[in-house]
N, C-alpha and C positions, 0 to 999 in steps of 0.2 A: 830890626827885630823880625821882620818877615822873613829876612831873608836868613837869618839864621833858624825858624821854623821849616822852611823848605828844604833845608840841607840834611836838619835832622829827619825829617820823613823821608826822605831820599836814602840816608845809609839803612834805617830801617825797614824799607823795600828792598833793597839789596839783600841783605841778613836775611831775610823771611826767605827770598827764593834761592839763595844757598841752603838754607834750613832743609827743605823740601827738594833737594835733589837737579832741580830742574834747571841751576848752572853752578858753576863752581865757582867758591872764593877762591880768587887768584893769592889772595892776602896770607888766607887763615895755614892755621901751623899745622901739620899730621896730628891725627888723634894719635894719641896710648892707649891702651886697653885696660880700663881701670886694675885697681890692683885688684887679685884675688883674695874675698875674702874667705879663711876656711872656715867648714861646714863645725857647727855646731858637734860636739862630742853624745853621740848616742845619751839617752838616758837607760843607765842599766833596769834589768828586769826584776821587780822584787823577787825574793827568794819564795819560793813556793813554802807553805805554811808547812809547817812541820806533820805528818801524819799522826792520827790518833792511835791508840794501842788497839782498838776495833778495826779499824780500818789497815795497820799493820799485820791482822792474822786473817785477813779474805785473800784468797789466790787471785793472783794478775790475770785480768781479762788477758781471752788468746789473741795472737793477732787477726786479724782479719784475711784470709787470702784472696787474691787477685785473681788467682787463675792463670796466670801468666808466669810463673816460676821458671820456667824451661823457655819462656819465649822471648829473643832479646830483638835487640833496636838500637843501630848506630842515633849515637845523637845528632842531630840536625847543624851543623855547620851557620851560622849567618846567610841569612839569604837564600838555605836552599831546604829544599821539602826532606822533613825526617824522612830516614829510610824506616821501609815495611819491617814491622814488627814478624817473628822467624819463628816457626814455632818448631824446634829442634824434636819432640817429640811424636813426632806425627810417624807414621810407618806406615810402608808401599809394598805391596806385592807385586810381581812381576809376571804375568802367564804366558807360558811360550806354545805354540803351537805351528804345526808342520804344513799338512795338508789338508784338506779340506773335503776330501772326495769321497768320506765313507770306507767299506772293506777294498775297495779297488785300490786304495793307494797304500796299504799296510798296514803297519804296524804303528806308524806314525800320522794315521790318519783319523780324520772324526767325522761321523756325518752332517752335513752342513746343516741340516735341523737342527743338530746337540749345539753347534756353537750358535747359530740364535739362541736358543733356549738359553746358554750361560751369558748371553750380553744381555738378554732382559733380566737374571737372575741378580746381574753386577746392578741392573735397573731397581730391581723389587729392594733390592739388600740396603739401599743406600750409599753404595761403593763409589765414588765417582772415579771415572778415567782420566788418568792424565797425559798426558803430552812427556816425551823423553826429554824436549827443551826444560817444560817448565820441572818436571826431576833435577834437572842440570842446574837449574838456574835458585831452585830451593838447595842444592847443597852449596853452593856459592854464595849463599846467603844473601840473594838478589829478590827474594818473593815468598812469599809462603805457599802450603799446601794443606787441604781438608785432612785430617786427623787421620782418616785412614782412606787410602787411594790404590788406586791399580795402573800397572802400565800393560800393554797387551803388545804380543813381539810376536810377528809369521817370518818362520825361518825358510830358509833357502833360495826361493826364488822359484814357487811352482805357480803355476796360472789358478791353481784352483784361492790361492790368496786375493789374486786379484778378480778370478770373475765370479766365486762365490763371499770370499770374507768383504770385499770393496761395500756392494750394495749392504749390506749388514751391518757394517761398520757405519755408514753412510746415514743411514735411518736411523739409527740410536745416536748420533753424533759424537763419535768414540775418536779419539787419533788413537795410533797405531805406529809401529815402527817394522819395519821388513827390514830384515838381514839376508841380504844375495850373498851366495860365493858368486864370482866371477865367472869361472870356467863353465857353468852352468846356464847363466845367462841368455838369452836370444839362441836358444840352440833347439826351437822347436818342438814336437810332442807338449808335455807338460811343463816346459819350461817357462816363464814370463820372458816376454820379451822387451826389447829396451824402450818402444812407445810405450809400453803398460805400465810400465818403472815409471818413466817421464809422465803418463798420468795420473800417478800413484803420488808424483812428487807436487807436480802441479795443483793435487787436489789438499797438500797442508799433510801429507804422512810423511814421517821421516825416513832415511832411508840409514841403515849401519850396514857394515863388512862383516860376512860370517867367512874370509880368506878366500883363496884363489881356488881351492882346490876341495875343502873341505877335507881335509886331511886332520890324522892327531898329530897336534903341532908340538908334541913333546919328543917325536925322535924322527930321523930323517928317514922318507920310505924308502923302500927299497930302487923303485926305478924312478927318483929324481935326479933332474939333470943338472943338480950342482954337485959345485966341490966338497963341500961338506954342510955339515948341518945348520950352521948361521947363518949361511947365505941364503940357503933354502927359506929358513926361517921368518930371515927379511923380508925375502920376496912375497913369501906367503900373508906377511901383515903388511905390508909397504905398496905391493904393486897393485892388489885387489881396493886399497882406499883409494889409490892414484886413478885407476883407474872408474871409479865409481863419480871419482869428486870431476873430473875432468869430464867425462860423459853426460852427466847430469849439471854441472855448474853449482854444485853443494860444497857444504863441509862434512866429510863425516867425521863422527865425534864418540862412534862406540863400535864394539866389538862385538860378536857373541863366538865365545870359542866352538870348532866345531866337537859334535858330543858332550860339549859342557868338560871336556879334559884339558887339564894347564897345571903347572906347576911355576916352582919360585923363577926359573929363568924366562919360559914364555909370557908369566907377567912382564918382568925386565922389560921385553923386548915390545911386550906390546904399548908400554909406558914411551919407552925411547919411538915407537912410531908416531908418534901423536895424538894416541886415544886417550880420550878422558874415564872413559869407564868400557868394562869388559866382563861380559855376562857366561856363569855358567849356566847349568840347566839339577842345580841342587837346589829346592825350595825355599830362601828365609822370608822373613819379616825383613824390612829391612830398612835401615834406620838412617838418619840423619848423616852421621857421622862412618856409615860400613866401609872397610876397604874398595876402593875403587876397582881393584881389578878380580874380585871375586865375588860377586854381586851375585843371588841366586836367584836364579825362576822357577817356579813349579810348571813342568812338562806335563801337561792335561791330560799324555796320554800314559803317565808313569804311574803307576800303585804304592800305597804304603802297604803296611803290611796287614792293618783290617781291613783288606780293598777299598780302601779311597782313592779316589782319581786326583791328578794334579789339583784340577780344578775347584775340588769340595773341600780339600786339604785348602788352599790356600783362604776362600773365602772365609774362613772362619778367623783367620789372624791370630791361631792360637800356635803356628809353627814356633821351630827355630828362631832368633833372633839372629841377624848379621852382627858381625864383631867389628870390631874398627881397626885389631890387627890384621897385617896382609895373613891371608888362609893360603899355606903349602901346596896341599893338598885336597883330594877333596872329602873331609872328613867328616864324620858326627854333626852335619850342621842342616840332615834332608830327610824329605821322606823317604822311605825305602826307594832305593835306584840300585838296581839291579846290572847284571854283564855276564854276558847277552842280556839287552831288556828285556820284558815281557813280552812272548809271541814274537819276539824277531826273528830272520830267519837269517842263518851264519854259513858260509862253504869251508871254514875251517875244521881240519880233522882234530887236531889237540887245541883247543881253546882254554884258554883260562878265564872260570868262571867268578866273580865276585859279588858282593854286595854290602854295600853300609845298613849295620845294624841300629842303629841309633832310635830308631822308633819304637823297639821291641823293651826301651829301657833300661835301667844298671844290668846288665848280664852276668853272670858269674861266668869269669871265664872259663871255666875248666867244664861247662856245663855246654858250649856250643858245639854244635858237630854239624855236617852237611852230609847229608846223602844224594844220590845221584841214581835216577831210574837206569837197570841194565848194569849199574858198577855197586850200589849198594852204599855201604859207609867208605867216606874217602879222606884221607890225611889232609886234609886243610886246614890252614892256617888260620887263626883268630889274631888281631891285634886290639888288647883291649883299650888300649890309647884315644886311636882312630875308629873305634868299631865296624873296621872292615875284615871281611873272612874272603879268602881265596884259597882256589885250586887249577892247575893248570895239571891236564889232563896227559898220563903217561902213556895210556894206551887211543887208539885213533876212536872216535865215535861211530854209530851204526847210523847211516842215514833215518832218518824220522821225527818225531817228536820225542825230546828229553825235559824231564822233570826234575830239578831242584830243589830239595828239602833243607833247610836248616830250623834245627829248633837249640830251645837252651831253657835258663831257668832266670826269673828275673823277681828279687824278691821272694823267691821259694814256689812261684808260680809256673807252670811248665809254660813257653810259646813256640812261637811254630812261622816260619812264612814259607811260601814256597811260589814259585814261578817257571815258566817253561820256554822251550827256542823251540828252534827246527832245525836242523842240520841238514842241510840238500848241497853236496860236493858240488853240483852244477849249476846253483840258485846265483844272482846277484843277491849281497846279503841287503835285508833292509837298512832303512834310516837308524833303525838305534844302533848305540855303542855296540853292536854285535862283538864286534874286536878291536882290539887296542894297536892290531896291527896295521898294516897299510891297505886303503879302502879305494878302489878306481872310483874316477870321475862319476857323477850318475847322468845316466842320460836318458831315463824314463818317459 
């Protein structure tokens, strides 16, 4: 009898420490995995009590809004953090500016006190600055941006960007983006040079391609040394990136045309170079969704027509809106921008003078006329489409200053703008569109 008591306590010691993992029966057979039992069938939801004949004639509470109507959010995948909520309604303005130097550098210039005074105004207003990445990366739908935002762009590549805008920019903690032409570059006088860039770059500012040469990139000039216009073309958006991304060790990823002048093929081509966005110098708001390669800036030193400056024009956020279709041309979408700009000075004898009317309102067309100081009323052209008016001049100009008049009727209300150049045969023409024709190098 013992001995059949010992045996049985023996298998179950065995059993127990099979039980618990800690050796295996040699004996015992693979588990199954019990059968599945299925889940219980939901219990339906009673039917909501039927409404009373009072409660049938009160109007449905409104919904409630969120506020987020316009703002979306990929769903989160398993495992990985939702993407940033986008708030597609937000709107950027863009302010371009040139030089830095006061009346010593033209017509395209500001005095470095006025642009402190408008980076603490961007300060006082609420505006924050943004970064051209973080622009790039809110239409990508990578990050959001403050509701209403500014980007700030020094064009050309003159030192007064880097030794009076830097420190100013610096202090307010603004990014900025500089648009070099190439040809202009490290070439002394007023030029930036390539450490200053390499500072400029080093210090977190982006840097874009305003082309090689600063040319209008809509027709080939006259003493370029290609075969025809394409190639030229190319060169002019292809060799100025090449040359920028290899010198600096960057990517550049925008354009600004020079003069703010392009049409349907020089978008083409600046798409086909590898730009993601390409700036004129026509003022919009500018949205979420704008055509990439006709993005406008307000030129701080360009007027509407109740003289406002780029800059006062733009702050208000009450311009033009950007479209999301690609823009032709450059049309009804700025403040008044003139050609010749305002106090430019031009060496051409017959220029043709233009300007979009778009701020003066519905115009009646048959009510627009232009006069011209020393010629009087002049046969020019209105397109009421576009609301651009031009005249290209039959007889030569008198050296001096010339005065440009147009007025019209808008709503039964008389308006009026007017702006002035200089015509000097012997002058280098300034920084504005003075001509649409072909401009040398600058080497000021």
């Amino acid at each position: 009898m013992k001995k059949i008591t010992h045996a049985v306590a023996l298998a179950l010691a065995l059993l127990t420490l099979a039980g618990c993992g800690k050796i295996k029966n040699p004996f015992a057979k693979k588990e199954t995995a019990p059968p599945t039992t299925p889940a219980p069938a939901a219990t339906p939801a009673p039917a909501p009590a039927e409404a009373t004949a009072e409660e049938k004639e009160k109007p449905a509470a409104p919904a409630k809004s969120t506020g987020t109507a316009a703002t979306t959010a990929a769903p989160a995948a398993p495992g990985k953090q939702a993407a940033p909520a986008i708030d597609r309604t937000a709107q950027v303005i863009v302010i371009c500016y040139h030089r830095l130097e006061g009346k010593a550098g033209g017509g395209l210039s500001i005095e470095p006190a006025l642009f402190e005074k408008q980076m603490q105004e961007l300060k006082d207003k609420n505006i924050p600055v943004i970064s051209m990445n973080d622009f790039l990366a809110w239409r990508r739908n990578e990050k959001s941006i403050p509701p209403r935002a500014a980007i700030l762009t020094i064009d050309d590549g003159y030192v007064s960007g880097y030794e009076v805008g830097l420190p100013v920019l610096k202090k307010y903690g603004y990014p900025a983006t500089f648009y070099i032409y190439t040809n202009y570059l490290n070439n002394g006088g007023k030029s930036m040079s390539w450490e200053k860039l390499e500072e400029l770059r080093d210090e977190g500012y982006d840097i874009g391609c305003h082309t090689v040469s600063h040319q209008d990139l809509r027709r080939l000039p006259k003493k370029a040394k290609f075969p025809d216009y394409d190639s030229w073309l190319k060169d002019e958006l292809e060799t100025s990136k090449r040359i920028l991304e290899e010198h600096l060790g960057i990517r550049v990823t925008t354009l600004a045309y020079p003069y703010g002048l392009h049409n349907a093929k020089v978008q083409e081509a600046t798409r086909a170079a590898g730009y993601d966005l390409a700036f004129t110098t026509y003022g919009q708001r500018v949205g979420h969704d704008a055509a990439p390669f006709t993005i406008g800036r307000y030129d701080v030193t360009a007027k509407d027509a109740q003289g406002h400056d780029g800059f006062t024009a733009a702050i208000t956020f009450q311009g033009p809106a950007s479209s999301s279709a690609p823009v032709m041309a450059q049309d009804a979408n700025a403040l008044m921008v003139t050609e010749p700009m305002n106090n430019a000075i031009i060496n051409e004898a017959k220029p043709t003078v233009r300007a979009n009317l778009a701020s003066l309102g519905a115009l009646d067309a048959g009510s627009v006329e232009m006069r011209v100081s020393g010629f009087g009323l002049v046969p020019a052209e209105y397109d009421a489409a576009s609301k651009n008016i031009s005249y290209t001049f039959q007889q030569p100009l008198r050296p001096g200053q010339v005065s440009v008049i147009v007025t019209g009727k808008a709503k039964g209300q008389k308006v009026e703008t007017r702006w002035t150049f200089r015509y000097d045969p012997k002058a280098q023409p300034s920084d504005g569109p003075a001509a649409p024709t072909e401009l040398p190098p600058r080497r000021q």
